[in-house]
DOBA-424882 format. One record per residue (C-alpha): x, y, z. Coordinates in steps of 0.05 Angstrom, whole numbers, m for minus. Layout:
{pt {X; Y; Z}};
...
END
This chain:
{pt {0; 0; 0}};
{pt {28; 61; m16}};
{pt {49; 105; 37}};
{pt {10; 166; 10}};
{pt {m59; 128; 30}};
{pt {m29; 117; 100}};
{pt {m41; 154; 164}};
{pt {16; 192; 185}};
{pt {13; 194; 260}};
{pt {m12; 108; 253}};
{pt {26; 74; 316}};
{pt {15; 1; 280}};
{pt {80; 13; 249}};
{pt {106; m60; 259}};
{pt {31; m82; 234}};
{pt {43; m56; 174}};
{pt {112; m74; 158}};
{pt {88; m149; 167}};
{pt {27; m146; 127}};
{pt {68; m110; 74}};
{pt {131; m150; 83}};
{pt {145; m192; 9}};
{pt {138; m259; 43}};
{pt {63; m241; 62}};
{pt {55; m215; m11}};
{pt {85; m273; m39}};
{pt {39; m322; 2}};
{pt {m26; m282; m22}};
{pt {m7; m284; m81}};
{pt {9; m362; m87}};
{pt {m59; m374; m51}};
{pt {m90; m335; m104}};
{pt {m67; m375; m157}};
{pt {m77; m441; m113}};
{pt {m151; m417; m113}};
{pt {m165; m402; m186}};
{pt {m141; m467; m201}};
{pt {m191; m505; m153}};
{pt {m238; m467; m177}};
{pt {m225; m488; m250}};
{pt {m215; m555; m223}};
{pt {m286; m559; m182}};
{pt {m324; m545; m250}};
{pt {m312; m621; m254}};
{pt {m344; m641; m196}};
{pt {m397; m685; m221}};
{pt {m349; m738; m248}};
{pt {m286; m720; m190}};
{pt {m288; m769; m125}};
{pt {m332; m744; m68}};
{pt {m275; m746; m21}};
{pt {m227; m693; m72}};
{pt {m296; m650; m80}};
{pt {m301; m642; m5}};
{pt {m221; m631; 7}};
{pt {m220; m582; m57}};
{pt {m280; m547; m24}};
{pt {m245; m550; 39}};
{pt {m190; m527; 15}};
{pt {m233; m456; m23}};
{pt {m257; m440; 48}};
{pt {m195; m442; 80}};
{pt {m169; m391; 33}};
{pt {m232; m354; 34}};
{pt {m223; m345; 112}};
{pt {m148; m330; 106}};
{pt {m166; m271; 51}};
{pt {m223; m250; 101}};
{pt {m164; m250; 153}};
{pt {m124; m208; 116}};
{pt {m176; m152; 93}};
{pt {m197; m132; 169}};
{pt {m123; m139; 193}};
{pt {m110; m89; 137}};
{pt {m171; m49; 171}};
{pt {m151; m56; 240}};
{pt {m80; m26; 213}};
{pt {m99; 32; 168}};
{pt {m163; 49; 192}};
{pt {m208; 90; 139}};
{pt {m140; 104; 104}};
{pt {m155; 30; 75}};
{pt {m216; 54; 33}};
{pt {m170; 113; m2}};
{pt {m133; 64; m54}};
{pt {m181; 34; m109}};
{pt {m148; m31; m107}};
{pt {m163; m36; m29}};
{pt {m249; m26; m43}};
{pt {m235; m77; m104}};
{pt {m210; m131; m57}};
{pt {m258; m115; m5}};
{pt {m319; m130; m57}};
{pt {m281; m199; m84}};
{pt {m273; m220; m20}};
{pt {m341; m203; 8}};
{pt {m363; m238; m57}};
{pt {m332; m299; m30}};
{pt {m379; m300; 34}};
{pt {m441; m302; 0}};
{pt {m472; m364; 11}};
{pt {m482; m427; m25}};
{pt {m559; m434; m65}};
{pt {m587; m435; m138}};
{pt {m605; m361; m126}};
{pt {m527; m342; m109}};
{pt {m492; m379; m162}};
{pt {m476; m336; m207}};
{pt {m445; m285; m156}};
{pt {m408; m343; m124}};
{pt {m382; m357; m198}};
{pt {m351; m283; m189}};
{pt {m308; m317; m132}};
{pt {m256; m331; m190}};
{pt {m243; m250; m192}};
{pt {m191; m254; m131}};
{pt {m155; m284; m194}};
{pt {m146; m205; m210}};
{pt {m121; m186; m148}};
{pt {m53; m211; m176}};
{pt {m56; m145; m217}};
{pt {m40; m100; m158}};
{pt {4; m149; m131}};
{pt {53; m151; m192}};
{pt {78; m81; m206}};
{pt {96; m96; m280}};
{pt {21; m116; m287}};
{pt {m15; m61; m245}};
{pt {26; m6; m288}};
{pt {m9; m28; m350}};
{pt {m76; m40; m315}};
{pt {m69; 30; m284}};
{pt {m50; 58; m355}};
{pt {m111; 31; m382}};
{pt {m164; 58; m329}};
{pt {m123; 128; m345}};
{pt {m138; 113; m419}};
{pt {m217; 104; m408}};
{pt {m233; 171; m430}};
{pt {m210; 177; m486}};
{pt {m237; 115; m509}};
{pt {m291; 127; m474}};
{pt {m300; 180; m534}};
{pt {m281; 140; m591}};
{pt {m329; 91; m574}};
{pt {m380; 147; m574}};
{pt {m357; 155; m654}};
{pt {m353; 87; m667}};
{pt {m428; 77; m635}};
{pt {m448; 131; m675}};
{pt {m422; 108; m740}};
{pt {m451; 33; m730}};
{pt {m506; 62; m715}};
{pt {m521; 89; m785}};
{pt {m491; 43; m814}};
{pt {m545; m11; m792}};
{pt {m610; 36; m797}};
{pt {m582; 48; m868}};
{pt {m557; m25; m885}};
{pt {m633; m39; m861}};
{pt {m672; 6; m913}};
{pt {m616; m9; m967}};
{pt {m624; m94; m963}};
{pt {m682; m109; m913}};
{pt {m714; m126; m988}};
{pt {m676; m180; m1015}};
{pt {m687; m252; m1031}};
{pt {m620; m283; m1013}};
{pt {m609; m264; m947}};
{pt {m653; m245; m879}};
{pt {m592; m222; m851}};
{pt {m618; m147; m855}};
{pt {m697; m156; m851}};
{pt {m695; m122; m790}};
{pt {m666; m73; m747}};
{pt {m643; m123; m690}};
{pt {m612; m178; m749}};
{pt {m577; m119; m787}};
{pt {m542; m102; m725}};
{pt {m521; m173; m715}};
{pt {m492; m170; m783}};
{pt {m458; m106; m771}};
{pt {m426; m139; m713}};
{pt {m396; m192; m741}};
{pt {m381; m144; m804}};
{pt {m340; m102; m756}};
{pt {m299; m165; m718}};
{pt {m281; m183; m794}};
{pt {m310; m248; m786}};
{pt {m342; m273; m854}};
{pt {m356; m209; m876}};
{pt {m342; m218; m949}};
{pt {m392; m278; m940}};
{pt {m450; m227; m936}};
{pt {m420; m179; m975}};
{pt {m431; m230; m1046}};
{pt {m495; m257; m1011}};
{pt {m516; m188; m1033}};
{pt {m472; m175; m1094}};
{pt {m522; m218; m1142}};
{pt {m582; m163; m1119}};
{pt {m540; m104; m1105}};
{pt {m476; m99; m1145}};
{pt {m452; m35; m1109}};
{pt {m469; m69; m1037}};
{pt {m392; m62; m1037}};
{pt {m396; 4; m1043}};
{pt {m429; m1; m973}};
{pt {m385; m49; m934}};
{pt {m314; m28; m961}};
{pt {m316; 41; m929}};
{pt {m349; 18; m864}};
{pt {m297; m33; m854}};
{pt {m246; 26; m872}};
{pt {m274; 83; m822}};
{pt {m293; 26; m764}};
{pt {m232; m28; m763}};
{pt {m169; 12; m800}};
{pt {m194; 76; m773}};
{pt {m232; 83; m704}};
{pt {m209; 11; m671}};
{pt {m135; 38; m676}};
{pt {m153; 102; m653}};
{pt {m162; 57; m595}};
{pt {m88; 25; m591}};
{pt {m61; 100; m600}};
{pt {m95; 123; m536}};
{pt {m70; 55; m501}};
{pt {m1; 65; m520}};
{pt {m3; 138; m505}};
{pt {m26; 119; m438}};
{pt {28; 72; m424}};
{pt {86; 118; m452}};
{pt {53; 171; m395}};
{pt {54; 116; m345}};
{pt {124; 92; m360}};
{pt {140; 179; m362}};
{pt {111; 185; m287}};
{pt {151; 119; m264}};
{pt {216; 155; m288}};
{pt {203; 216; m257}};
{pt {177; 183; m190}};
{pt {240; 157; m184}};
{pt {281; 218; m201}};
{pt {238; 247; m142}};
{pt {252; 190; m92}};
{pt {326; 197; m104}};
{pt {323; 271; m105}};
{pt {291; 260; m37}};
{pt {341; 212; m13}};
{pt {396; 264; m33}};
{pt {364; 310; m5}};
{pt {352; 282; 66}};
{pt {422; 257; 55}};
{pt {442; 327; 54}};
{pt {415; 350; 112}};
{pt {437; 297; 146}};
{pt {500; 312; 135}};
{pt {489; 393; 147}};
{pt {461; 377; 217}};
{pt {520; 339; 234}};
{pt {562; 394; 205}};
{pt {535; 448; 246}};
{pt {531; 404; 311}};
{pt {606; 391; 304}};
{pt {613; 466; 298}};
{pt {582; 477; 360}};
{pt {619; 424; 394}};
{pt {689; 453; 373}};
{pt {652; 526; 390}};
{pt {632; 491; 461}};
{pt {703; 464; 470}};
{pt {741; 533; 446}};
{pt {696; 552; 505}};
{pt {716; 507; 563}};
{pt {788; 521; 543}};
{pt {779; 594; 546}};
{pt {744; 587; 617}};
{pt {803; 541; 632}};
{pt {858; 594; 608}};
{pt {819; 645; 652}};
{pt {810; 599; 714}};
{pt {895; 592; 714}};
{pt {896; 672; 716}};
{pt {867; 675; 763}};
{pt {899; 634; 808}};
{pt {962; 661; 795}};
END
């Protein structure tokens, strides 16, 4: 946890050294994996042995309570400071996820129990750099998938007036089936295919899928890897510079380190030119 989410004046110093020590990390993080795996495994438990069901299952809740463990030590360390970092509230929800109980009407948010799968993304700094580079990169594509909505948009209401007529194909007889089309015109997948189913009845139908496939897949969808990678060149920017400050820092304190210990020598050779002079004066006297 970074220490800007911390509370300063915290006295659970040695707390949170051991909770954020690399062996605890490391464990979490192997109990993670440990998990997702007998999770994947217990998808198979109508043909597994009763007896590995009920020790794989044993096994889920025992990690379950050890993740619980973890979340209100974290709590009981950093207080409300825990709810400042996004990560923190996203394993908070995971893991209260993972309490829910058992029941037809909870499976499908006990499915989401295979999510602590992404807390490895915080917990590997290579990884959370690009995931934080992409949630930095939402707005803008946030806006070019405004365009690209638009534009497929059109696209179907028009593909539906142009071909809802014709004899070959119902893939545009309505609204809902020309947007299915569109779809699977814009992943590139058999697009050609309907492109000739229409080519016998409509000779310039290319006219109509050529530049849609130009604007939406050459044009707008790498609109979308140029924001990405501009993101990640920012967050690889702010790494460098984050460390140019820490070691700036560390200089720094070095510094005045060393400036403190300067002066307080000064004062101690000021403080002995002192007693010698009271000395010198003392033997006066007494002569």
């Amino acid at each position: 946890m970074p220490k800007a989410t911390l509370d300063e004046t915290t006295h659970y110093s040695g707390a949170e050294a051991f909770i954020e020590q690399p062996v605890v990390r490391t464990t979490i993080m192997t109990l993670i994996v440990l998990n997702a795996i007998v999770l994947g495994i217990l998808t198979y438990s109508e043909v597994l042995p009763d007896w590995l069901v009920a020790a794989l299952n044993f096994f889920d809740t025992v990690v379950t309570l050890i993740f619980v463990a973890e979340i209100l030590f974290k709590l009981f360390v950093y207080r409300l400071q825990f709810f400042k970092l996004g990560w923190n509230w996203f394993d908070f929800i995971v893991v209260g996820v993972s309490l829910i109980p058992g029941g037809s009407a909870f499976t499908v948010l006990r499915a989401l129990r295979v999510l602590r799968l992404l807390r490895l993304l915080h917990f590997i700094p290579t990884m959370k750099r690009i995931t934080e580079a992409l949630l930095t990169a939402l707005p803008g594509m946030g806006a070019i998938l405004a365009i690209l909505g638009l534009v497929f948009y059109v696209s179907v209401v028009m593909a539906t007036y142009l071909f809802s007529g014709s004899q070959n194909t119902d893939n545009f007889s309505t609204l809902t089936a020309s947007s299915l089309t569109m779809f699977e015109v814009l992943t590139m997948e058999g697009w050609n295919d309907h492109m000739r189913e229409l080519l016998e009845e409509y000779p310039w139908a290319w006219a109509f899928f050529i530049p849609f496939i130009l604007f939406t897949v050459w044009a707008i969808l790498n609109l979308f890897t140029a924001v990405i990678v501009d993101s990640l060149q920012e967050s690889a920017i702010e790494k460098v510079l984050d460390a140019e400050e820490k070691i700036s820092d560390e200089l720094e304190a070095q510094e005045t380190l060393e400036a403190k210990r300067h002066r307080e020598l000064l004062q101690l050779i000021a403080d002995l030119r002192a007693e010698v002079q009271e000395l010198k004066a003392g033997r006066g006297d007494a002569r």
